[in-house]
MIGUSE-819682 format. One line per 2 residues: number of its first residue (from 1); for each residue x negated, y, z negated of C-alpha. Coordinates in pm, 1 decimal, padded with zeros to 6 digits. Example, Ala and Ser with C-alpha at 12.3 -4.5 7.8 and 13.67 -1.06 7.14 Angstrom:
BEGIN
1> -01230.0 -00450.0 -00780.0  -01367.0 -00106.0 -00714.0
This chain:
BEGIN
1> 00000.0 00000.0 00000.0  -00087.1 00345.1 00064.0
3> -00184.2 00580.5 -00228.3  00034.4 00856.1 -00124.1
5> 00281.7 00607.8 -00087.2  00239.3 00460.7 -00447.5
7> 00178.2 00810.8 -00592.4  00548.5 00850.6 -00423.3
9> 00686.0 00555.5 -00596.3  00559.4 00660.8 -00953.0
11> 00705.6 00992.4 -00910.7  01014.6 00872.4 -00813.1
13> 01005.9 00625.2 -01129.4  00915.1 00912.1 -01350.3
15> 01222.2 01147.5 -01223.4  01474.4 00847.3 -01251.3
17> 01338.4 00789.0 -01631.5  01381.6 01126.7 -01722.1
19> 01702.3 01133.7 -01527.2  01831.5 00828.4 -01755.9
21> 01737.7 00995.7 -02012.4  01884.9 01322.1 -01952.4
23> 02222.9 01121.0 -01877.9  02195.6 00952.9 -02195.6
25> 02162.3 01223.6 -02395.0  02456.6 01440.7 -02197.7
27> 02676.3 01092.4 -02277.9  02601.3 01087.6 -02638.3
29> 02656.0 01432.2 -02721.7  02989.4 01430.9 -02526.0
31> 03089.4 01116.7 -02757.1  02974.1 01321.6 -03054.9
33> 03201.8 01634.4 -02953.8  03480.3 01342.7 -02842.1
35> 03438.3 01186.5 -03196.3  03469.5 01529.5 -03344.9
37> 03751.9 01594.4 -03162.9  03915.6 01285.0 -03247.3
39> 03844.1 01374.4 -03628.0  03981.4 01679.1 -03636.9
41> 04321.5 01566.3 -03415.0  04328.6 01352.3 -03709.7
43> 04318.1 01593.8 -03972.9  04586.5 01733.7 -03773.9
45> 04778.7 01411.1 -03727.7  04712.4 01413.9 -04155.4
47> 04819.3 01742.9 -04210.2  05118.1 01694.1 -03999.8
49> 05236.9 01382.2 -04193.5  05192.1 01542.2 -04561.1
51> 05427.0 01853.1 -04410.1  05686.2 01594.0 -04340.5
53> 05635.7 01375.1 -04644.2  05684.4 01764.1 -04801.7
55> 05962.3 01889.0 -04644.2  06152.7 01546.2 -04630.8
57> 06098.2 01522.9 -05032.5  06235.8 01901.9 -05066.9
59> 06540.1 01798.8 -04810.9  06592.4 01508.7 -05044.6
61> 06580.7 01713.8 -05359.7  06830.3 01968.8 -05180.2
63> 07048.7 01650.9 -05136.6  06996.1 01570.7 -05518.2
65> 07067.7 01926.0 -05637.8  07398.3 01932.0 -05389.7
């Protein structure tokens, strides 16, 4: 083989490394923000369900009181 032609080759190994890499690291910080996401739709989903667990136990008291 050629040494320009090898030189080529580990070059173009080298950029698709770092290109994995680079991926990798884009896909993991999009799960972390995903995660975090999720986590705080949760929180949401949380806060949510208290306010109804609230409100239902003042529409039962209501109901007692009437």
């Amino acid at each position: 083989m050629p040494k320009k032609v090898k030189a080529f080759q580990m070059i173009m190994l080298k950029k698709v490394k770092l290109y994995k890499i680079i991926m990798l690291k884009i896909l993991n910080s999009y799960k972390m923000i995903q995660s975090k996401k999720l986590e705080s739709h949760r929180k949401t989903l949380e806060n949510v369900n208290s306010y109804k667990v609230i409100t239902l136990k003042k529409v039962n008291d209501y109901k007692m009181i009437v």
